[in-house]
N, C-alpha and C positions, 0 to 999 in steps of 0.2 A: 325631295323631302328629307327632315333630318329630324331623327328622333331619340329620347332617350331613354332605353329600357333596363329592364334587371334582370340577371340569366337565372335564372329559379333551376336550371337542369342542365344535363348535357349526357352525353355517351359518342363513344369513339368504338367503330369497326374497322374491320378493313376496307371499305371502300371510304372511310375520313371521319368527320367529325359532326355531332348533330349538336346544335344550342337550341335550348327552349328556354324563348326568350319574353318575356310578362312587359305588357307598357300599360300600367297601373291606371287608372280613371280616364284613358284613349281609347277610341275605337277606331281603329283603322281599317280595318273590315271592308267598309264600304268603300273607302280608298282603296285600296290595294286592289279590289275587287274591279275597280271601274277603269285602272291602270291597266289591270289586268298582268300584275307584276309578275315575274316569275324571279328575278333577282337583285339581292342587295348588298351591300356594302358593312361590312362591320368594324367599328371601330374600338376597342378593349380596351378601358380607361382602367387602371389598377388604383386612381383613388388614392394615392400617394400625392402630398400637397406639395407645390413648388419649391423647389430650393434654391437657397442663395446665391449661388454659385449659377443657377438659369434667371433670376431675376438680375444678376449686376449684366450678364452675357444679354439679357435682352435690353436693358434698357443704356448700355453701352453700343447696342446697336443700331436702337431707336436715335441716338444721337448723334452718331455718322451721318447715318438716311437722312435726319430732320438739314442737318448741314449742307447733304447734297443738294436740296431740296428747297433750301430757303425756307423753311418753314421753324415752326415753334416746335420743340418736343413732345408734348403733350398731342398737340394737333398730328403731328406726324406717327403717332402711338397708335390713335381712333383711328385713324388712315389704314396704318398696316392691317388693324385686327379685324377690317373690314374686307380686305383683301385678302385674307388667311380664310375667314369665313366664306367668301366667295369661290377660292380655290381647296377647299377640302370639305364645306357642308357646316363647317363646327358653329356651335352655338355662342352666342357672343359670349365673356369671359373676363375675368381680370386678373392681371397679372399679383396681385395681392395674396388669392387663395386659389388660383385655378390649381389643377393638378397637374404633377409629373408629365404624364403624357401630353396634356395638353400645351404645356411652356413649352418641351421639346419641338412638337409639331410647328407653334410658332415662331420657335427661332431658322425653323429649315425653310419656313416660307420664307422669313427677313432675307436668310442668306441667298435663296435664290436669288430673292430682287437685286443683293449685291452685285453677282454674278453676273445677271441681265443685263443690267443697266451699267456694269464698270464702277461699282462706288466706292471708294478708298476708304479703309479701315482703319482705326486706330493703333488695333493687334492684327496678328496675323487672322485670316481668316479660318484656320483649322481649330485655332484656340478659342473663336468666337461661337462655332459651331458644337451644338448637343450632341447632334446623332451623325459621330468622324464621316462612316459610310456612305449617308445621304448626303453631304460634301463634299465628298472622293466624288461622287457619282454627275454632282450637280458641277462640277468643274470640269470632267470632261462632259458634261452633254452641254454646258455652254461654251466648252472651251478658254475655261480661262484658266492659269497657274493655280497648282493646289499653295505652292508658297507664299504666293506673292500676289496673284489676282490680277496680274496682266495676263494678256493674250498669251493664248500656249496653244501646243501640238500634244498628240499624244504621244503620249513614250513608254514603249513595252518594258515592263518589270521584267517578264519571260521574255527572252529574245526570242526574235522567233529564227534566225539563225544565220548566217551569213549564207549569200550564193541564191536566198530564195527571194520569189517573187512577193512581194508586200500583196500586191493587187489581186492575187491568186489566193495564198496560204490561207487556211482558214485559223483564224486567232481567238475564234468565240470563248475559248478556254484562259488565253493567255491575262496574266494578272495589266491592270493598263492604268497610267496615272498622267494627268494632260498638268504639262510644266511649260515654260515661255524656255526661249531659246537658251537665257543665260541659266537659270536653272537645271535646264536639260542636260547642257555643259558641263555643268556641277558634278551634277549626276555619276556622270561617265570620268571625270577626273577624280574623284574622289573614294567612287566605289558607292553600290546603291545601299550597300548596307549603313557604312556610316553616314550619307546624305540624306535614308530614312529616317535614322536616330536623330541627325539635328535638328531635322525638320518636323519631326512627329508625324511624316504622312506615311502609306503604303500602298501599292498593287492594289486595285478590284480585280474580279472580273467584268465587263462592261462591255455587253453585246449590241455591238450597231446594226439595225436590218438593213436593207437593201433600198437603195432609192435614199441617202440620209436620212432617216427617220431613225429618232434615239432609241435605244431597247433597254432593258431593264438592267437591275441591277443586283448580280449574286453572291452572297458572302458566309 
Protein backbone atom coordinates (compact mmCIF):
# COMPACT_ATOMS: atom_id res chain seq x y z
CA UNK A 1 0.00 0.00 0.00
CA UNK A 2 1.25 3.55 -0.78
CA UNK A 3 0.19 6.51 0.64
CA UNK A 4 0.57 10.22 0.74
CA UNK A 5 0.66 12.01 4.03
CA UNK A 6 1.82 15.39 5.83
CA UNK A 7 4.30 15.34 8.70
CA UNK A 8 2.31 17.93 11.11
CA UNK A 9 5.15 16.94 13.92
CA UNK A 10 8.18 15.19 14.92
CA UNK A 11 10.86 14.83 17.79
CA UNK A 12 14.27 13.20 17.93
CA UNK A 13 15.70 11.38 21.27
CA UNK A 14 18.34 9.33 21.70
CA UNK A 15 16.90 6.22 20.80
CA UNK A 16 16.05 8.03 16.96
CA UNK A 17 13.50 9.88 15.45
CA UNK A 18 9.62 10.07 15.90
CA UNK A 19 7.32 11.52 12.73
CA UNK A 20 3.73 12.32 13.33
CA UNK A 21 2.42 11.88 10.34
CA UNK A 22 -1.59 13.24 9.27
CA UNK A 23 -3.33 11.48 5.94
CA UNK A 24 -5.95 14.10 5.60
CA UNK A 25 -9.81 12.61 4.54
CA UNK A 26 -8.10 8.59 4.83
CA UNK A 27 -8.83 6.22 7.16
CA UNK A 28 -6.38 3.65 7.47
CA UNK A 29 -7.12 2.44 10.68
CA UNK A 30 -9.03 -0.30 9.77
CA UNK A 31 -6.26 -1.37 7.22
CA UNK A 32 -3.38 -1.20 9.16
CA UNK A 33 -5.46 -2.79 11.77
CA UNK A 34 -6.57 -5.97 9.83
CA UNK A 35 -2.76 -6.05 8.37
CA UNK A 36 -1.89 -6.00 11.45
CA UNK A 37 1.17 -3.74 10.40
CA UNK A 38 3.80 -3.03 12.77
CA UNK A 39 6.17 -1.44 9.85
CA UNK A 40 6.61 0.96 7.10
CA UNK A 41 8.50 2.55 4.64
CA UNK A 42 8.91 6.31 4.36
CA UNK A 43 9.55 8.23 1.62
CA UNK A 44 10.58 12.32 2.14
CA UNK A 45 9.62 14.21 -0.94
CA UNK A 46 11.11 17.91 -0.19
CA UNK A 47 8.65 19.35 -2.90
CA UNK A 48 11.22 20.87 -5.02
CA UNK A 49 9.82 20.78 -8.78
CA UNK A 50 11.89 19.03 -11.34
CA UNK A 51 14.81 20.44 -13.00
CA UNK A 52 16.11 20.74 -16.29
CA UNK A 53 19.05 19.39 -16.19
CA UNK A 54 16.75 15.80 -14.63
CA UNK A 55 14.25 16.18 -17.33
CA UNK A 56 16.92 16.41 -20.60
CA UNK A 57 18.82 13.23 -18.38
CA UNK A 58 15.60 11.46 -18.34
CA UNK A 59 14.17 11.86 -21.50
CA UNK A 60 17.58 11.38 -23.11
CA UNK A 61 17.37 8.07 -21.51
CA UNK A 62 13.89 7.21 -22.26
CA UNK A 63 15.37 7.42 -25.90
CA UNK A 64 18.39 5.01 -25.70
CA UNK A 65 15.87 2.32 -23.86
CA UNK A 66 12.99 3.29 -26.52
CA UNK A 67 16.04 2.25 -29.29
CA UNK A 68 17.02 -0.75 -27.52
CA UNK A 69 13.64 -1.80 -27.44
CA UNK A 70 12.04 -1.03 -30.80
CA UNK A 71 9.62 0.86 -29.52
CA UNK A 72 8.30 4.64 -29.77
CA UNK A 73 9.49 7.06 -27.01
CA UNK A 74 6.53 8.04 -25.58
CA UNK A 75 5.42 4.30 -25.29
CA UNK A 76 8.58 3.38 -23.89
CA UNK A 77 8.24 6.52 -21.21
CA UNK A 78 4.59 4.82 -19.86
CA UNK A 79 6.52 1.56 -19.79
CA UNK A 80 9.34 2.71 -17.56
CA UNK A 81 7.04 4.82 -15.03
CA UNK A 82 5.14 1.78 -14.66
CA UNK A 83 8.01 -0.17 -13.80
CA UNK A 84 9.47 2.51 -11.34
CA UNK A 85 6.11 2.41 -9.69
CA UNK A 86 6.06 -1.24 -9.43
CA UNK A 87 9.67 -1.26 -7.96
CA UNK A 88 9.50 1.46 -5.37
CA UNK A 89 5.49 1.88 -4.60
CA UNK A 90 5.39 5.62 -6.20
CA UNK A 91 2.40 7.06 -7.45
CA UNK A 92 2.06 7.52 -10.91
CA UNK A 93 3.67 10.97 -11.96
CA UNK A 94 4.83 13.31 -14.89
CA UNK A 95 7.82 14.22 -15.68
CA UNK A 96 6.38 17.93 -16.52
CA UNK A 97 5.81 18.98 -12.68
CA UNK A 98 6.71 15.92 -10.56
CA UNK A 99 9.33 16.76 -7.86
CA UNK A 100 13.06 16.72 -7.31
CA UNK A 101 12.86 13.55 -5.54
CA UNK A 102 10.79 11.98 -7.54
CA UNK A 103 12.85 12.57 -11.24
CA UNK A 104 15.88 11.59 -9.25
CA UNK A 105 14.33 8.27 -8.10
CA UNK A 106 13.15 7.64 -11.66
CA UNK A 107 16.27 8.12 -13.45
CA UNK A 108 17.99 5.41 -10.81
CA UNK A 109 15.29 2.97 -11.92
CA UNK A 110 16.04 3.91 -15.96
CA UNK A 111 19.68 3.25 -15.05
CA UNK A 112 19.30 0.20 -13.42
CA UNK A 113 17.43 -1.30 -16.29
CA UNK A 114 20.52 0.00 -18.42
CA UNK A 115 22.83 -1.89 -16.32
CA UNK A 116 20.59 -5.05 -16.35
CA UNK A 117 19.83 -5.41 -19.63
CA UNK A 118 23.50 -4.03 -21.16
CA UNK A 119 21.77 -1.06 -23.00
CA UNK A 120 24.16 1.49 -24.80
CA UNK A 121 24.02 5.01 -23.94
CA UNK A 122 24.36 7.96 -25.74
CA UNK A 123 26.73 9.65 -22.66
CA UNK A 124 28.48 8.11 -20.50
CA UNK A 125 26.58 6.59 -17.92
CA UNK A 126 27.70 8.53 -14.71
CA UNK A 127 26.68 11.73 -16.48
CA UNK A 128 23.36 10.26 -17.23
CA UNK A 129 22.68 9.38 -13.69
CA UNK A 130 21.09 11.94 -10.55
CA UNK A 131 22.03 10.09 -7.64
CA UNK A 132 26.46 9.35 -8.71
CA UNK A 133 26.31 6.85 -5.43
CA UNK A 134 23.25 4.91 -6.39
CA UNK A 135 25.27 4.21 -9.89
CA UNK A 136 28.55 3.44 -8.25
CA UNK A 137 26.55 1.02 -6.39
CA UNK A 138 24.24 -0.20 -9.15
CA UNK A 139 27.40 -1.14 -11.30
CA UNK A 140 29.10 -3.13 -9.08
CA UNK A 141 26.01 -5.15 -8.01
CA UNK A 142 25.39 -5.65 -11.69
CA UNK A 143 28.70 -5.68 -12.60
CA UNK A 144 29.06 -3.70 -15.15
CA UNK A 145 31.86 -0.74 -15.95
CA UNK A 146 31.18 2.47 -13.93
CA UNK A 147 32.93 4.25 -17.38
CA UNK A 148 31.89 2.50 -20.08
CA UNK A 149 28.86 -0.13 -19.11
CA UNK A 150 30.61 -3.18 -20.32
CA UNK A 151 31.24 -6.00 -18.22
CA UNK A 152 33.59 -5.33 -15.28
CA UNK A 153 35.29 -6.79 -12.22
CA UNK A 154 35.56 -5.18 -9.17
CA UNK A 155 38.49 -3.11 -8.41
CA UNK A 156 39.67 -2.10 -4.88
CA UNK A 157 40.26 1.83 -4.54
CA UNK A 158 41.86 0.74 -1.05
CA UNK A 159 44.30 -1.92 -1.86
CA UNK A 160 43.94 -4.30 0.09
CA UNK A 161 47.73 -5.22 -0.07
CA UNK A 162 50.00 -7.27 -1.64
CA UNK A 163 51.06 -11.06 -0.07
CA UNK A 164 47.18 -11.20 1.24
CA UNK A 165 44.51 -13.68 0.49
CA UNK A 166 41.57 -11.89 -1.50
CA UNK A 167 39.30 -14.86 -0.39
CA UNK A 168 40.07 -14.47 3.30
CA UNK A 169 40.78 -10.55 3.89
CA UNK A 170 37.84 -8.89 4.98
CA UNK A 171 37.24 -5.63 2.64
CA UNK A 172 33.62 -4.66 4.07
CA UNK A 173 35.58 -1.19 4.65
CA UNK A 174 37.60 -0.94 1.50
CA UNK A 175 36.26 1.78 -1.00
CA UNK A 176 35.27 -0.64 -4.45
CA UNK A 177 34.43 0.65 -7.92
CA UNK A 178 33.48 -2.52 -10.64
CA UNK A 179 35.53 -1.34 -14.28
CA UNK A 180 35.89 -3.79 -17.47
CA UNK A 181 39.34 -5.06 -17.95
CA UNK A 182 40.52 -2.21 -20.21
CA UNK A 183 39.55 0.46 -17.76
CA UNK A 184 40.92 -1.40 -14.97
CA UNK A 185 44.12 -1.22 -16.95
CA UNK A 186 43.75 2.57 -17.16
CA UNK A 187 43.34 2.68 -13.77
CA UNK A 188 46.62 1.31 -12.58
CA UNK A 189 48.75 2.94 -15.66
CA UNK A 190 47.59 6.15 -15.08
CA UNK A 191 47.24 6.59 -11.25
CA UNK A 192 43.70 6.28 -9.64
CA UNK A 193 43.69 9.79 -8.77
CA UNK A 194 43.94 11.26 -12.27
CA UNK A 195 41.73 8.29 -13.91
CA UNK A 196 39.05 9.43 -11.20
CA UNK A 197 39.17 13.12 -12.34
CA UNK A 198 38.80 11.96 -15.98
CA UNK A 199 36.16 9.94 -15.50
CA UNK A 200 34.26 11.59 -12.72
CA UNK A 201 33.76 8.32 -10.87
CA UNK A 202 35.06 7.14 -7.29
CA UNK A 203 35.42 4.29 -4.45
CA UNK A 204 32.16 3.27 -2.47
CA UNK A 205 32.13 1.36 0.17
CA UNK A 206 30.03 -1.75 -1.11
CA UNK A 207 29.54 -4.83 1.13
CA UNK A 208 28.88 -8.27 -0.52
CA UNK A 209 27.23 -10.94 2.05
CA UNK A 210 27.89 -14.41 1.97
CA UNK A 211 26.36 -16.76 -0.55
CA UNK A 212 26.57 -13.62 -3.48
CA UNK A 213 23.74 -11.80 -2.37
CA UNK A 214 24.31 -7.96 -3.02
CA UNK A 215 24.62 -5.85 0.32
CA UNK A 216 24.09 -2.38 0.70
CA UNK A 217 25.50 0.70 0.05
CA UNK A 218 27.71 3.26 2.55
CA UNK A 219 28.71 6.68 1.96
Amino acid sequence: MYETGEIIGYDVDQDGSRLNIAFPGKNLIQLVAEKRARACTVWIDDGRAITADQRKKAYATIADIAVYMGELPEVTKEWLKYLHIARTGSRYFSLSDCSRDTARAYISTMMDLVLEWGIPLGDPGVERADDTERYLWSCLQYRKCAVCGRPGEIHHVDAIGMGRDRRTVDDSRHRKICLCRGHHTESHKIGQPEFMEKYHVHGIIYQEKKGGENGGIIV
